[in-house]
N, C-alpha and C positions, 0 to 999 in steps of 0.2 A: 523097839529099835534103839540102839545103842546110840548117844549123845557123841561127838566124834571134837578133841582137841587139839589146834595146830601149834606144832612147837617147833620152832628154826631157830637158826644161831644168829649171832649179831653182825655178819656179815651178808645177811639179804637185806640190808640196807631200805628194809621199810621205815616210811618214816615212822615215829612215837604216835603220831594221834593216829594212823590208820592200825596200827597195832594194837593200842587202846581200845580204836571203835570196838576191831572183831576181834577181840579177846585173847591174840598171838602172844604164845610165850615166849620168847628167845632165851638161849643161852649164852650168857658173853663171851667172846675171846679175849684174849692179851694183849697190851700195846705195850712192850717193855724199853723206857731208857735208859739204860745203864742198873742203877739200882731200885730204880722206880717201876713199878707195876701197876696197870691200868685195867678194869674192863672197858671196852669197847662197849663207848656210850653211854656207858653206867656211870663210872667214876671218871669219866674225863671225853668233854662233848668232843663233838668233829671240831667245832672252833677252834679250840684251845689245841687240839691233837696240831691243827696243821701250824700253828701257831708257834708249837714250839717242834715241830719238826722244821720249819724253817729256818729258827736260829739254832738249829743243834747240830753240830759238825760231824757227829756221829749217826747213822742210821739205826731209828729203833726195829726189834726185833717182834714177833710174833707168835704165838701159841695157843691152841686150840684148847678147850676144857677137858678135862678128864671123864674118863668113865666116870668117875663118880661123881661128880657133877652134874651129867646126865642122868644117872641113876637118882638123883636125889630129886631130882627137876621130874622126872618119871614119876615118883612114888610120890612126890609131896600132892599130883594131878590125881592120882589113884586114888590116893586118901581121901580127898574133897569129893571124887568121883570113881567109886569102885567102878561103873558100869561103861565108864566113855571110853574109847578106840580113841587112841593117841596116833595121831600123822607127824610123823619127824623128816623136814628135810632140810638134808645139807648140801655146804659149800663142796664144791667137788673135790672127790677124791684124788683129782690129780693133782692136786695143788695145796692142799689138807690133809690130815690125820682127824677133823671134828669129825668125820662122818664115820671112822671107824672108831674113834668116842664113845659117839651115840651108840654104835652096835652093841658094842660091849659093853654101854651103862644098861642097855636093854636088857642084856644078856646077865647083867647082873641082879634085876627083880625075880629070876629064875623060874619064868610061869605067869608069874601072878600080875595080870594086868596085860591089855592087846595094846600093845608098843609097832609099828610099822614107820622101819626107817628107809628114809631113799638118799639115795647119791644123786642129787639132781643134776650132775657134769657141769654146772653153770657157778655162777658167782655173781656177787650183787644182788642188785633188781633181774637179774636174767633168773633166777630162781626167787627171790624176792616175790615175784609178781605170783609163782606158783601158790607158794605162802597164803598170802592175798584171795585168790580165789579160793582156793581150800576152804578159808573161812568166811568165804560170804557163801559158800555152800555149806558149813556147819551150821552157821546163823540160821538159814532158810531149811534146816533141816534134814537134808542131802543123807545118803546112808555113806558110810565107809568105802563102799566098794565105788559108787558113783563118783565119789571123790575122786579116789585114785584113780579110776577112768578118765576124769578129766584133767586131771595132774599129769599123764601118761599124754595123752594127745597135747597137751600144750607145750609140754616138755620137746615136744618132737618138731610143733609148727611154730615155735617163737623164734625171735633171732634176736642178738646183740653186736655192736660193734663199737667198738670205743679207737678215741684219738688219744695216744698220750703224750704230755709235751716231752720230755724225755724219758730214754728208754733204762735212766742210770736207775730206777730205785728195781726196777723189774730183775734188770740185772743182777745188781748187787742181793735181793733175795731171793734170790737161785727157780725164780718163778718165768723166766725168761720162755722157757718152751722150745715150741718148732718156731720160735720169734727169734733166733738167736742168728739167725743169716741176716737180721736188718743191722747190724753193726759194723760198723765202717762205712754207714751211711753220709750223702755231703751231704752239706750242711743245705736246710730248711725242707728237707723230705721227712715226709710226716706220714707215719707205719698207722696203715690203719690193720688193728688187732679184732681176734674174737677167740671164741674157747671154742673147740672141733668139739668131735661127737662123742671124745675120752673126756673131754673138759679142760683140756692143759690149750694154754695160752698160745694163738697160733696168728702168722704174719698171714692176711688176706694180701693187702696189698702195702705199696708204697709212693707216695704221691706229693711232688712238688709244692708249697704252698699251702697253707690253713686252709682258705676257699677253696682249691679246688680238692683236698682231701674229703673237706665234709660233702663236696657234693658226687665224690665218689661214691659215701657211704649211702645217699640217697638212690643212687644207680644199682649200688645193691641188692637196695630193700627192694629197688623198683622190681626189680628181676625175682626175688623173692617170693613180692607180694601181685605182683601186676598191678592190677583197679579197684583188686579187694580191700572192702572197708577193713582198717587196723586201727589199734590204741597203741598209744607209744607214751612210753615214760624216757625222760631226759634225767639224766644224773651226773655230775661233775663232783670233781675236787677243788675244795679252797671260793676257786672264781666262778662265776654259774655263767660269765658271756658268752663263750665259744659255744658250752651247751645248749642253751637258749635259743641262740643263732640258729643250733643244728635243729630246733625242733622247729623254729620258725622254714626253716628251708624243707624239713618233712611235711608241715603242715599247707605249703605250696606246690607240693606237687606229688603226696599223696594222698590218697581217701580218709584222712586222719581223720576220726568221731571221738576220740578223748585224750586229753593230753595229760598223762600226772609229772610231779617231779619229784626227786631225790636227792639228797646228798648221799657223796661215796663216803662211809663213815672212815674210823680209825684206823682198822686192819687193811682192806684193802687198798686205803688212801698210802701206807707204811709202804707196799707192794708198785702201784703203780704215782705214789708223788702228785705233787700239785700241777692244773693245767690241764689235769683229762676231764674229758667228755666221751660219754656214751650215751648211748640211742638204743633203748631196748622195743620191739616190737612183736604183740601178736595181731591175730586174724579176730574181729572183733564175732 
């Protein structure tokens, strides 16, 4: 049976040592200031990203890798391992071009080599987490096909919701979505957001107040999930309180049995700004 390797882009925001443990390769994307160019995470941490997006008056911009990028990322695995099935999943296509990247770096090894790319519709740790599992089922030996079965089902039962503190960075990079009736909002109503079942960024609700938005978002999951045991990962930009908070308030008053965390890296942090929090969850 064929050895199977997972490779994601640098916006499923797993962290570096759980990438390490199970052997995830990423591919970076771009954080561009002006004339400065970055990969996302590679040549320039979350830290410093938000660091100097906050004193820069300008918004930096974003871009996915090239085909050949991917293609090179594809052959240089082949080469090491003629025999392993590569799982490629990306950022969603509605809010991206990586993932028709990867298609076409695939498409560029022309045969040689079992390349399988997904459009996971998610961002972040909401695909992140697919990432993740993929490779504790490569480690453990899993075949290809079981993978994807279980990448396919978690895909369909996971949920995310995030709070952003403003909606100016989403706006201003044209990522704003079916989110774009929450403007002209008064002042301290806090849009709690998620990606629909295309993946583009979509208003759930909107809700007076920090507290009582995060505990909307518990009222979701609750409806979501009912009493069933879930793992939930918490992910923020910049400041990790609010996040925290939100997993402290999941982990009271749902079935929570694991809790991980993450930072929202470079790219996505450029899209939605400092201040957000998200709550991603599956069915454990």
């Amino acid at each position: 049976m064929r050895t199977v390797k997972i490779i994601t882009d640098s916006t499923s925001d797993i962290p570096v040592h759980v990438r390490k443990q199970l052997g995830i390769e990423i591919v970076p994307l771009k954080v561009i200031f002006g004339e400065e160019s970055f990969l996302d995470t590679v040549t320039i941490s979350t830290q410093q990203f938000f660091e100097k997006l906050t004193a820069s008056s300008v918004l930096p911009t974003t871009s996915q890798p090239s085909p050949i990028e991917f293609m090179e990322a594809y052959d240089r695995i082949l080469k090491q391992q003629p025999d392993v099935s590569i799982i490629s999943l990306h950022l969603s296509s509605a809010v991206s071009g990586t993932y028709q990247s990867a298609v076409l770096g695939s498409s560029l090894l022309e045969g040689n080599g079992d390349v399988t790319v997904i459009d996971t519709k998610s961002a972040s740790y909401g695909f992140g987490m697919l990432a993740v599992k993929a490779a504790e089922m490569a480690a453990a030996g899993e075949s290809k096909e079981s993978i994807l079965a279980e990448i396919d089902r978690l895909n369909s039962d996971r949920k995310l919701y995030f709070l952003v503190d403003t909606l100016e960075y989403l706006q201003k990079g044209g990522r704003i979505g079916k989110a774009a009736a929450l403007f002209g909002s008064i002042l301290n109503i806090k849009p709690i957001l998620s990606l629909d079942s295309d993946g583009e960024v979509t208003a759930i609700d909107k809700v007076r107040g920090q507290r009582k938005a995060m505990q909307r978002i518990i009222d979701l999951f609750k409806k979501d999930f009912g009493s069933d045991p879930v793992e939930i990962t918490v992910g923020w930009t910049y400041n990790s309180d609010i996040a925290l908070e939100l997993a402290s308030l999941a982990q009271s008053q749902l079935d929570v049995r694991n809790v991980n965390q993450t930072e929202i890296g470079p790219v996505i942090g450029t899209h939605v700004g400092p201040g957000t929090a998200a709550l991603f969850i599956n069915r454990v």
